[in-house]
C-alpha positions as a printed Julia matrix, in Angstrom:
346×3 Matrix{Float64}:
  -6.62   18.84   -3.15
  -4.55   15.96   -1.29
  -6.57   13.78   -0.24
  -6.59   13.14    4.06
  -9.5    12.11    5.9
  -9.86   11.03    9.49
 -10.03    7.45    8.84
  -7.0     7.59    6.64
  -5.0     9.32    9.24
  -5.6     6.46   11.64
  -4.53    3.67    8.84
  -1.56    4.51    7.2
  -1.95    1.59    4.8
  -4.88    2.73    3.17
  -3.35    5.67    2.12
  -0.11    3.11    0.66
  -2.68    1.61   -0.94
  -4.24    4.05   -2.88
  -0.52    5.66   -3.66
   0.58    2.52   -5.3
  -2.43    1.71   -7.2
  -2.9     4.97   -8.42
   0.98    5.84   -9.27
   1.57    2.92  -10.81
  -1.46    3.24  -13.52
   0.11    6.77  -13.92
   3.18    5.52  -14.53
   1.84    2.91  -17.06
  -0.38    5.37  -19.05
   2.27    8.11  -18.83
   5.02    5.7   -19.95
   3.02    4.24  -22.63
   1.52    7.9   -23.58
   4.79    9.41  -24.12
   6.21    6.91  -26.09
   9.12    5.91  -23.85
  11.4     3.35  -25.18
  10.53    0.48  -23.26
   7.36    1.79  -22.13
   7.16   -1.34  -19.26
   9.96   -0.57  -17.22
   8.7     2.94  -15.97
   6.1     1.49  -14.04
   7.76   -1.24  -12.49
  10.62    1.36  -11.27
   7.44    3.13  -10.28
   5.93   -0.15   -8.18
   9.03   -0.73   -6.34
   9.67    3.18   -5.52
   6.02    3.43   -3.99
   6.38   -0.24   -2.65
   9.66    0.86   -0.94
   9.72    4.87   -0.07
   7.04    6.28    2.22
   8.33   10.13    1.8
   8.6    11.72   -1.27
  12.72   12.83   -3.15
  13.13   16.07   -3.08
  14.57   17.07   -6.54
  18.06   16.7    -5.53
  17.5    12.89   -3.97
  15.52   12.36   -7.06
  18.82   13.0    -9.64
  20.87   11.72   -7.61
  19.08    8.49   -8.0
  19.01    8.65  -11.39
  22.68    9.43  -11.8
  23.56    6.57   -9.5
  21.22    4.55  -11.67
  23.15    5.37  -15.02
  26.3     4.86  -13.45
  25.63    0.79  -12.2
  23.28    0.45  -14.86
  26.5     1.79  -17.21
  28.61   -0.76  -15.61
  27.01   -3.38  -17.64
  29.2    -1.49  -21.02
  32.28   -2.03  -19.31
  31.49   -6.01  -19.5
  30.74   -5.68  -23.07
  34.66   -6.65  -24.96
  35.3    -9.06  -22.16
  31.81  -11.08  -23.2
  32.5   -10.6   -27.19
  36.46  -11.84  -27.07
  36.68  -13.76  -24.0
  32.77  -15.32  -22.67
  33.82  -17.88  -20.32
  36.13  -14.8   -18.61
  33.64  -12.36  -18.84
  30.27  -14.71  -18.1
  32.63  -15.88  -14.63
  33.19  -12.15  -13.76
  29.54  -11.45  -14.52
  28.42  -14.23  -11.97
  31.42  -12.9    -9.45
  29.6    -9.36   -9.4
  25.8   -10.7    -9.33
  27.54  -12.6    -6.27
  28.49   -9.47   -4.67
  25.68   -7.59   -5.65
  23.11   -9.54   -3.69
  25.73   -9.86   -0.88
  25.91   -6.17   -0.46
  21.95   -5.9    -0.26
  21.86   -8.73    1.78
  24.02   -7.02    4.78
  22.41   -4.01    4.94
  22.91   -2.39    1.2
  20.24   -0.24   -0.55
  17.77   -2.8    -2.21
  17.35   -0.17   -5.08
  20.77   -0.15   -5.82
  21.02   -3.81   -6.28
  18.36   -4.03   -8.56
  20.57   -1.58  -10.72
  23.82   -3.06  -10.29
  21.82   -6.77  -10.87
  20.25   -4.77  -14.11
  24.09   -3.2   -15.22
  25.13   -6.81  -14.86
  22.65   -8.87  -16.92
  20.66   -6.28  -19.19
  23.26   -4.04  -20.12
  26.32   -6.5   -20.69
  23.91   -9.2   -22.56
  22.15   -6.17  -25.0
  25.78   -5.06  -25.7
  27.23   -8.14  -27.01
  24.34   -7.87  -29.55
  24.3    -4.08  -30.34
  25.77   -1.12  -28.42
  22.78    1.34  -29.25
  20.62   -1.43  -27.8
  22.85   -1.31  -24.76
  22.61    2.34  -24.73
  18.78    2.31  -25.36
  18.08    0.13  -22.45
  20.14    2.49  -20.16
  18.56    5.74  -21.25
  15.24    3.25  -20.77
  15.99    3.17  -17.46
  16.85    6.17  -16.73
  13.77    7.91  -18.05
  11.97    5.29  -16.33
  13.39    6.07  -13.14
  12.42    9.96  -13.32
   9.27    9.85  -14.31
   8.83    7.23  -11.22
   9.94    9.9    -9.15
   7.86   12.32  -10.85
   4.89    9.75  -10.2
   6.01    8.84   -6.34
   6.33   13.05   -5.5
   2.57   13.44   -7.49
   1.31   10.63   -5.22
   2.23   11.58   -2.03
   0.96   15.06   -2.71
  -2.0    13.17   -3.61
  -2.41   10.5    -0.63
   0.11   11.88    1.72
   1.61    9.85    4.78
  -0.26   10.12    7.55
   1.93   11.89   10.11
   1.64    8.55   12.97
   2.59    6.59   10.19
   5.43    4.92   10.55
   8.09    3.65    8.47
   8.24   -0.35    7.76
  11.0    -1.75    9.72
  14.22   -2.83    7.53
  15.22   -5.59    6.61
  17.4    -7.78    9.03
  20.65   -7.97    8.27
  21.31  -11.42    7.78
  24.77  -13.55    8.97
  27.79  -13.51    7.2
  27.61  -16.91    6.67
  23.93  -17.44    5.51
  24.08  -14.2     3.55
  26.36  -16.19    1.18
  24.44  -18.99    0.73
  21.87  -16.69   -0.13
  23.51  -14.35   -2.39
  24.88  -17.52   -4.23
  21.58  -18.71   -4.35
  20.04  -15.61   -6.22
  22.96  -15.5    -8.68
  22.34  -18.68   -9.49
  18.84  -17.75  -10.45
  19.48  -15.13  -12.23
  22.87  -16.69  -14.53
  20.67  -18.75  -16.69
  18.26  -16.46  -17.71
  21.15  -14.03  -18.72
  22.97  -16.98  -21.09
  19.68  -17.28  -22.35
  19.5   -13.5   -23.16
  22.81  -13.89  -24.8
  21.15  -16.12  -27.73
  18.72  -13.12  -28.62
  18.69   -9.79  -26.29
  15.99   -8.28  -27.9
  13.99  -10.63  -27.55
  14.99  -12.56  -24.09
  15.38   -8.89  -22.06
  11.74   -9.35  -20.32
  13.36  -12.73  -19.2
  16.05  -11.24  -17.41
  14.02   -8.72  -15.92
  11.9   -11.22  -14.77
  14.89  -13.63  -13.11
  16.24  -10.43  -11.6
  12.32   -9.97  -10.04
  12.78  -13.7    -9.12
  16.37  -13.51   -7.56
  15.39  -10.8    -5.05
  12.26  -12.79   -3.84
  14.58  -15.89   -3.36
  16.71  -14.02   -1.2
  13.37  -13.55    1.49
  12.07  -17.31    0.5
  12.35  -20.79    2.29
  12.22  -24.02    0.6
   9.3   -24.86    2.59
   7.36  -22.08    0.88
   9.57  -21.56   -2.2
   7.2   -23.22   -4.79
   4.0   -21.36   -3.4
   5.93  -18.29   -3.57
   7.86  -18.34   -6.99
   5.88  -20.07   -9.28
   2.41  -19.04   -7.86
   3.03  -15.43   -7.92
   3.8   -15.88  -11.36
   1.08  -17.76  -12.73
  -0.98  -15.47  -10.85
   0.68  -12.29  -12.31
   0.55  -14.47  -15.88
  -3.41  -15.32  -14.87
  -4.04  -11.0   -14.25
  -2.48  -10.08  -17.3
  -4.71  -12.33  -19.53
  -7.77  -11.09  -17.77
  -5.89   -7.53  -18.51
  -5.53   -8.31  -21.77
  -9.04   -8.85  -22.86
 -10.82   -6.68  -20.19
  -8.46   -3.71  -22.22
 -10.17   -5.17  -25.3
 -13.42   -3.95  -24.57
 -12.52   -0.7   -25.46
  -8.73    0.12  -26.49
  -7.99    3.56  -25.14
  -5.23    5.38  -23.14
  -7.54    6.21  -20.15
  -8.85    2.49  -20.18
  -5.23    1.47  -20.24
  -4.71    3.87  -16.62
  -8.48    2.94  -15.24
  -8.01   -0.81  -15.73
  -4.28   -0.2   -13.75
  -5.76    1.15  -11.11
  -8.43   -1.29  -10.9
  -6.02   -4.09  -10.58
  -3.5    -2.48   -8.98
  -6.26   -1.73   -6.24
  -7.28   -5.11   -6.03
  -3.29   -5.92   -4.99
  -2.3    -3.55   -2.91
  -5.15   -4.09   -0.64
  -3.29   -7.78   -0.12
  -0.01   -6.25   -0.27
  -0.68   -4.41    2.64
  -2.88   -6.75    4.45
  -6.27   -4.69    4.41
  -7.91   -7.7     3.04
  -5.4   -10.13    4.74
  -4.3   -13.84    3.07
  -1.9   -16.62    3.97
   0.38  -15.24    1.14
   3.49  -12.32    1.91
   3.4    -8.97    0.36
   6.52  -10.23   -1.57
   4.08  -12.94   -3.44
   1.59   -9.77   -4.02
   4.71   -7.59   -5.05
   5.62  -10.03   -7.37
   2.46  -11.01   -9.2
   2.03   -7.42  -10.0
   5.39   -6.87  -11.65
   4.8   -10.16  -13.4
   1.44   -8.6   -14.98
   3.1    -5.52  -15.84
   6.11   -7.11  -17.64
   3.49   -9.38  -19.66
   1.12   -7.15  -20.03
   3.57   -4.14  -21.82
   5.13   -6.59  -23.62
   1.47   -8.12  -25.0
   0.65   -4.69  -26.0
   4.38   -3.73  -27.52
   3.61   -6.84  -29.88
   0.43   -5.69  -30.95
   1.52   -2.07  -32.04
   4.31   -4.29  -33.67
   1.24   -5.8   -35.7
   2.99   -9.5   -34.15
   1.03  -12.72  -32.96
   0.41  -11.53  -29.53
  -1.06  -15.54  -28.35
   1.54  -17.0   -29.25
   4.34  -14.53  -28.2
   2.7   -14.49  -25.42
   2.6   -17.86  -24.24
   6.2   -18.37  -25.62
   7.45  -15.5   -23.02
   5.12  -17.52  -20.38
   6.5   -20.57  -20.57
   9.84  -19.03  -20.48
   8.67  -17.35  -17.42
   7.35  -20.83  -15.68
  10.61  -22.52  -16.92
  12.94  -20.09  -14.94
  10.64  -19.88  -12.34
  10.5   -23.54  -11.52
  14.74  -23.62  -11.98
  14.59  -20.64   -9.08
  12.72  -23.46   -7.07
  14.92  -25.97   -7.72
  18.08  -23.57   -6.85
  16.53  -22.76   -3.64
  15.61  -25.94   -2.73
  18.93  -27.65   -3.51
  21.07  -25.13   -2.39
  19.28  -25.55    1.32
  19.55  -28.84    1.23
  23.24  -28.99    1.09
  23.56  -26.3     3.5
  21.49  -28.32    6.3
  23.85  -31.16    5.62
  26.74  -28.72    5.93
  25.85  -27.28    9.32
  26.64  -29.14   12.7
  24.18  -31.2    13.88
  23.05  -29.55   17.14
């Protein structure tokens, strides 16, 4: 039975709440449960889906998602010769495209979308110049990913449905011409180091650029007033919640642990997210620790059915994590700098 109380009915965010606590552990334990190749990205498709949508895709919305998904995700293998014959050609055209990419969401484009052209971009092109299967892997990846996150967002809504005086969050402003440049170039210049890096090793640099592609979209909602606070403390916050994860999981290693331990945290966040328990922070800081956690956390347990060192792989992809994070500072706060000195003074 869905459930819909009184109460609920009169706060909409409660009901948010429990859908993205609750289909984001489902996505995890699904993901995980079925084997998926790269069992982590199904439920961060399935975090920003429920973090984003507040109706559920019919069937028809749903595949055509996922075909527009394969198709900018797929755009990443048409970068592929240019990067292996000509990299200074094809890494400029890569940036030129990341440029436009965060442009287009920035006036008024479909945030979902970007992510998938950023993703096509950086993912794609940099597992390609390694191995086309891997290329190909990470695409079907995604794509499986992405359906069983609709599968999860249509569950969860039948689950907690949308109050009917619920209303949808406003959109995002549209910013100026002019600024929207600045801070398009400012997220592709977040999110170009972390793909050169991933050029050196995809396999093992991917969760990087997944991570600077997480990174580049908050910049593009961040100040430099608040840019440290927001970058590098939702990530040692998200690094933080996947440690205590990590060994709360190792109490007792199970499948349903695995989903009840999801929801658990993911409880704990959306109640911040959507101010129910209210803080200083913005649901993009809340937003961000949790994909953090998730992208640590599946790649903790990937090592240990890989029978690796999960400490120190772990604190490898860390400080990888807190070195990009504190170059997305820097970006953010040098690129404003020179654009106050640009402007007029009034």
């Amino acid at each position: 039975m869905p459930i819909e109380s009184g109460p609920t009915k009169r706060e909409p965010r409660v009901q948010r709440a429990l859908r993205l606590a609750s289909g984001t552990a489902l996505c995890l334990a699904a993901s995980f449960g079925l084997e998926l190749p790269i069992p982590f990205i199904a439920p961060v498709l399935g975090l920003m889906l429920l973090a984003t949508v507040n109706r559920p895709l019919s069937l028809k919305a749903g595949l055509g998602l996922a075909l527009v998904a394969m198709l900018t995700t797929g755009s990443g293998l048409l970068l592929i010769p240019v990067l292996r014959y000509y990299p200074v050609s094809g890494v400029l055209l890569i940036g030129l495209g990341l440029f436009l990419a965060f442009h287009f969401g920035l006036r008024g484009g479909n945030n979902l979308i970007v992510t998938f052209l950023v993703i096509g971009l950086t993912m794609i092109s940099a597992a390609g110049t390694a191995d086309f299967g891997l290329a190909t892997l990470v695409i079907g990846a995604l794509v499986k990913g992405l359906l069983l996150a609709v599968m999860v967002l249509s569950f969860s809504h039948w689950l907690f449905p949308e109050p009917t005086s619920g209303q949808s969050p406003p959109a995002a402003p549209v910013l100026p011409a002019e600024e929207a440049r600045w801070v398009a170039l400012r997220a592709t210049l977040v999110v170009l180091p972390a793909f050169l890096l991933a050029l050196i090793d995809p396999a093992s640099y991917l969760p990087i650029i997944l991570k600077a592609v997480s990174l580049g979209q908050q910049s593009c909602t961040t100040t430099a007033r608040n840019a440290g606070r927001e970058l590098l403390g939702s990530t040692l916050l998200g690094g933080l919640l996947a440690i205590l994860f990590w060994f709360a999981l190792g109490l007792f290693v199970h499948l349903w642990m695995f989903f009840l331990w999801m929801l658990l945290f993911g409880l704990l966040l959306a109640r911040k997210l959507y101010a129910l328990s209210p803080t200083r922070q913005t649901p993009g800081f809340w937003l961000n620790s949790l994909v953090t956690m998730i992208i640590l956390l599946g790649q903790s347990v990937q090592d240990s059915a890989a029978g690796k060192d999960v400490y120190t792989a772990f604190a490898v992809r860390m400080g990888l994590f807190i070195v990009v994070t504190l170059y997305a500072c820097l970006m953010v706060h040098l690129l404003d700098q020179r654009r106050r000195v640009r402007q007029p003074a009034r």
